[in-house]
C-alpha positions, 0 to 999 in steps of 0.5 A: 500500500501506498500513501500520499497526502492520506490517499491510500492506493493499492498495489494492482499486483496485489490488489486486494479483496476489498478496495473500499477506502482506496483512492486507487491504485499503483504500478511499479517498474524500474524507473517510476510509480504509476498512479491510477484512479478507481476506474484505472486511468492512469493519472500520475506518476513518480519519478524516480527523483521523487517528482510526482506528476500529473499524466494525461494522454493525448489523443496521438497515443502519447502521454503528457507529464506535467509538474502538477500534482493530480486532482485525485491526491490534493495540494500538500499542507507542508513540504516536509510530508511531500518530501517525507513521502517521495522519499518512501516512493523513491525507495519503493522504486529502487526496492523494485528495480532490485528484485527484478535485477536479482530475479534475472540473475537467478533466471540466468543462472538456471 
């Protein structure tokens, strides 16, 4: 579980039984944590220089990122919990990327 401004998203890998409660949910890959509504558009990301942008596709198939924080987390009161809680999303992120390294050594090495 992920949580931002006390908005609670769930993990989609692990997405539980009942979601009443979530915001939403969230993916992670090796470079950054994407952020999805209740009804799974992706509206976010996290960069892994704990940036968190608003996402919105265009019409072409792209995604547009902009420095805005989306609608559905809401303006932070401080800064210390934006920074407090980038900083356990970034850790989310490299956490990741190291469980996918190591479980692609271990492949190779079958």
């Amino acid at each position: 579980m992920l949580t931002l401004n006390g908005k609670r998203f769930y993990n989609r890998k692990d997405e539980p039984a009942d979601i009443t409660g979530y915001t939403g949910s969230y993916s992670v890959n090796t470079r950054t944590i994407s952020l999805y509504d209740a009804d799974g558009i992706k509206r976010g990301i996290i960069n892994p220089f704990g940036i968190l942008a608003s996402a919105r596709k265009l019409d072409d198939g792209r995604w547009w990122y902009s420095y805005m924080i989306p609608l559905m987390i809401g303006e932070y009161s401080n800064r210390q919990q934006y920074g407090a809680e980038m900083a356990a999303a970034v850790k989310l992120i490299l956490d990741n990327k190291r469980m996918l390294t190591h479980e692609a050594i271990k492949a190779s090495s079958v």
